[in-house]
N, C-alpha and C positions, 0 to 999 in steps of 0.2 A: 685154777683148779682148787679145789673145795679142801679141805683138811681131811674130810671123812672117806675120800675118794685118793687123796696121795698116800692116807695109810695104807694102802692096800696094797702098793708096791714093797717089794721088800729092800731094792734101795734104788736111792732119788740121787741124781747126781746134779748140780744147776749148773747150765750154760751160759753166761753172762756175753752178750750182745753188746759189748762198748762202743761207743763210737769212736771210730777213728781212721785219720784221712785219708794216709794213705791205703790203707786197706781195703776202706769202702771205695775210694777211686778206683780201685785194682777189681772189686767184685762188680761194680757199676761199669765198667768200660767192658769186661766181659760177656754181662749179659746183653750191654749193647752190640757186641759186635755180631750175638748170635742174629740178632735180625738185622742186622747190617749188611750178612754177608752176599756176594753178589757172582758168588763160584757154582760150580758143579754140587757143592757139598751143603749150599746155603737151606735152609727151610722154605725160604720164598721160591728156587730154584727149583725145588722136589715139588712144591704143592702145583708151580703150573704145568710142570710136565704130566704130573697125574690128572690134572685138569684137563690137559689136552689143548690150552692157548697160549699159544707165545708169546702173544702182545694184546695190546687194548688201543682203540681209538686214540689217532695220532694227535687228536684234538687234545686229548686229555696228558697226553703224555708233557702236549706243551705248558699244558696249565701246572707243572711238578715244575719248573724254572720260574715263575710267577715272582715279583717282587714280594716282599713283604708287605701288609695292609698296618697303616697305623692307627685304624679305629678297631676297638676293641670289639670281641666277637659277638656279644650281650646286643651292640648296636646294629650290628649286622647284621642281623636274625629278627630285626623289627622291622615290619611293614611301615612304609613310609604311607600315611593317606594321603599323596595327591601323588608320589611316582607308580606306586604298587594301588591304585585305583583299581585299576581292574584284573587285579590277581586270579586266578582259577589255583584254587587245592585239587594235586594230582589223583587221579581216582584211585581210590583203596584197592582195585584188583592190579592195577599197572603198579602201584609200590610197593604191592608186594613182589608181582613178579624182578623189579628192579632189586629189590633187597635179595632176591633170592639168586640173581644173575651175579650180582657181586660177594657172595659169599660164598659163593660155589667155583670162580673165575678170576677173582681178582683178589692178589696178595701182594702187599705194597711191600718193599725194601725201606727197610732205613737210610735216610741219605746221613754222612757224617756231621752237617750243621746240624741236623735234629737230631742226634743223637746226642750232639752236645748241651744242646739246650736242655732237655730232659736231664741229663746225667749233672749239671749245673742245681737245677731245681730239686732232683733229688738226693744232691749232699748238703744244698742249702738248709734240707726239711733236716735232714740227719746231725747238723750241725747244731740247729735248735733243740733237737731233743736231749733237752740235758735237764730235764726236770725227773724227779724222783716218783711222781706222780704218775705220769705217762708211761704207756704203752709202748715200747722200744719200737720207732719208724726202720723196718726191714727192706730187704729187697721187694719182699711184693710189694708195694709202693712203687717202685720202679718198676717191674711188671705190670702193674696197672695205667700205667702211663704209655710204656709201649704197646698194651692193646688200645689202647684208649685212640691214641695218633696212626694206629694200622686203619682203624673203624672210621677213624676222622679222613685218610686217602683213598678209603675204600668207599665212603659213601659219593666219590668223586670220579671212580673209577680210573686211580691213577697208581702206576706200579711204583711209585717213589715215594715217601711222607717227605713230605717238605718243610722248612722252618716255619711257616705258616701254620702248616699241623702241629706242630710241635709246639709255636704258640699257643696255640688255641685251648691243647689240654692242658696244658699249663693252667691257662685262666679258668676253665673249667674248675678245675683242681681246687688252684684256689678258693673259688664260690662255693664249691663244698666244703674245702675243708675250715674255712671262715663260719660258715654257718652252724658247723657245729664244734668243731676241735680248737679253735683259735681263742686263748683265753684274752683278759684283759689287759693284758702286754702285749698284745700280737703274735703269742710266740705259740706254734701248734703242740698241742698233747693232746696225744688219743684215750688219755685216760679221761676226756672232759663228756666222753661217748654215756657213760656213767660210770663205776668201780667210785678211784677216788671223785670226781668231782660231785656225787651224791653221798658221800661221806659228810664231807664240806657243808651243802647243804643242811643233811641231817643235824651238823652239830650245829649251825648256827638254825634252825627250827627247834631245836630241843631246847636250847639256852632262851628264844622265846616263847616259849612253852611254859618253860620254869619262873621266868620272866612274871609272865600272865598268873602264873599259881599263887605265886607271893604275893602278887596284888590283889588277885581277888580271892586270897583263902580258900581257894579247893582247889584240888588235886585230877576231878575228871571234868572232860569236856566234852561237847559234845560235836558228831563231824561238822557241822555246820560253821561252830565257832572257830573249828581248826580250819576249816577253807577263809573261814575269816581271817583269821592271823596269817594266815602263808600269802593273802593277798597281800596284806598289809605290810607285810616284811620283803616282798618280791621272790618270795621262793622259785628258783627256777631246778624244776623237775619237769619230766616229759609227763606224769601223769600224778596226780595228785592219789587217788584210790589207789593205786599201787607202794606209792613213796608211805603211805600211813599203814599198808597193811605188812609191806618190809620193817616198819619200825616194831608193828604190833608181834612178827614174827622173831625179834631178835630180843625182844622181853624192852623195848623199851619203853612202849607203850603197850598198856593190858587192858584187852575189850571187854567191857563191863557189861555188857547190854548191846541194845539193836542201836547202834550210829552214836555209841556212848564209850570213851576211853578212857584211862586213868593216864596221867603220869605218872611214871617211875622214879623217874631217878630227880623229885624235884623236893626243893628242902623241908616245904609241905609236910608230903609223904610222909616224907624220913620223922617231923616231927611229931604226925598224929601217930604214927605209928610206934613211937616211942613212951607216947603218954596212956595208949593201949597196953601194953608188957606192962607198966609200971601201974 
């Protein structure tokens, strides 16, 4: 929340999110048990009686005891060319009507192995986040793991998620959250989304920037030459005309002209601008 946006409360109180194990074990075993439950009172319980089915294809109910698979899910979801030869893609009217039959009918129970699995993976993620950087990992997180493995039983039409399921989001997860939150330790912060981890950036862009001034005696550059240098240095931003017009809006760089900037805060500057006054 912005500075100019918490003035305007008249008072701010902060809640500080610690981690800690017991507690998150006690908040995480809670939320799992709401979809665990398997009573009169459970959620799964009320949605199929308003659905109006008791049960789903016996076929599928067996496939909810199923071993566990040891190739991972990424592999499983590739067409093999010479076994999946002659594959047929199901027609666009039939999967819709299948996605509509299972989200209208079928709500899967938590079974207690994937609840465990999940609730493992996310104090794992809880226990990493102990950077100052990052974005405190909450319970959404685990919330998003239990829809994630409901949608993963449900696309199977099966009333149980299985450890299987619970794998699977798991590794999902991961793939996500590697690709973009996982810094160069391996250790996830959601602050890498942007906030701090384009800070980081900007200062080691600004420091070559200043870099570049000193050596070539001026102070403005133009956008061409600054795509040039963020090559050269590997800047990693999601977009380059954005990260220059954040810097142009925070005064540290000032647009001179059409695709023309100065630098600010570079020693340059500071000294033509000193031999001007004087």
């Amino acid at each position: 929340m912005s500075a100019a946006l918490l003035s305007r409360f008249d008072l701010v109180f902060i809640l500080l999110d610690k981690p800690d194990e017991q507690l998150d074990k006690r908040v995480s075993e809670h939320i799992m048990s709401l979809h665990a439950g398997s009573g009169e009172h459970s959620p799964a319980a009320k949605k199929l009686r308003i659905g109006g089915v008791s049960t789903i294809a016996s076929s599928n109910t067996q496939h909810a005891h199923r071993s566990v698979q040891s190739s991972p899910l990424v592999s499983r979801l590739k067409l093999d060319p010479e076994k999946d030869a002659n594959f047929v893609p199901v027609p666009g009217s039939l999967l819709r009507k299948y996605i509509a039959y299972a989200r209208s009918f079928v709500f899967p129970r938590m079974s207690r192995s994937a609840a465990k699995i999940l609730q493992k993976f996310y104090l794992n993620l809880r226990n990493q986040n102990t950077s100052a950087d990052g974005t405190p990992i909450t319970a959404r997180q685990l919330e998003s793991l239990v829809r994630l493995a409901e949608a993963r039983a449900r696309l199977e039409l099966r009333e149980e998620i299985t450890d299987q399921d619970a794998l699977d989001v798991v590794e999902i997860m991961k793939e996500s959250l590697y690709d973009k939150y996982v810094d160069e330790h391996g250790i996830v912060d959601f602050g890498r989304s942007g906030g701090m981890s384009q800070q980081k950036e900007a200062k080691r862009f600004l420091s070559a920037l200043n870099t570049q001034s000193e050596l070539q005696q001026k102070d403005c550059f133009s956008i061409s030459e600054i795509y040039s240098l963020a090559d050269r240095i590997g800047l990693r931003v999601p977009d380059i005309d954005t990260f220059v017009e954040n810097l142009n809006s925070v005064g540290f760089l000032l647009k001179k002209g059409p695709k023309m900037y100065q630098v600010r805060s570079s020693s340059y500057s500071w000294t033509q601008s000193s031999r001007s006054r004087g």
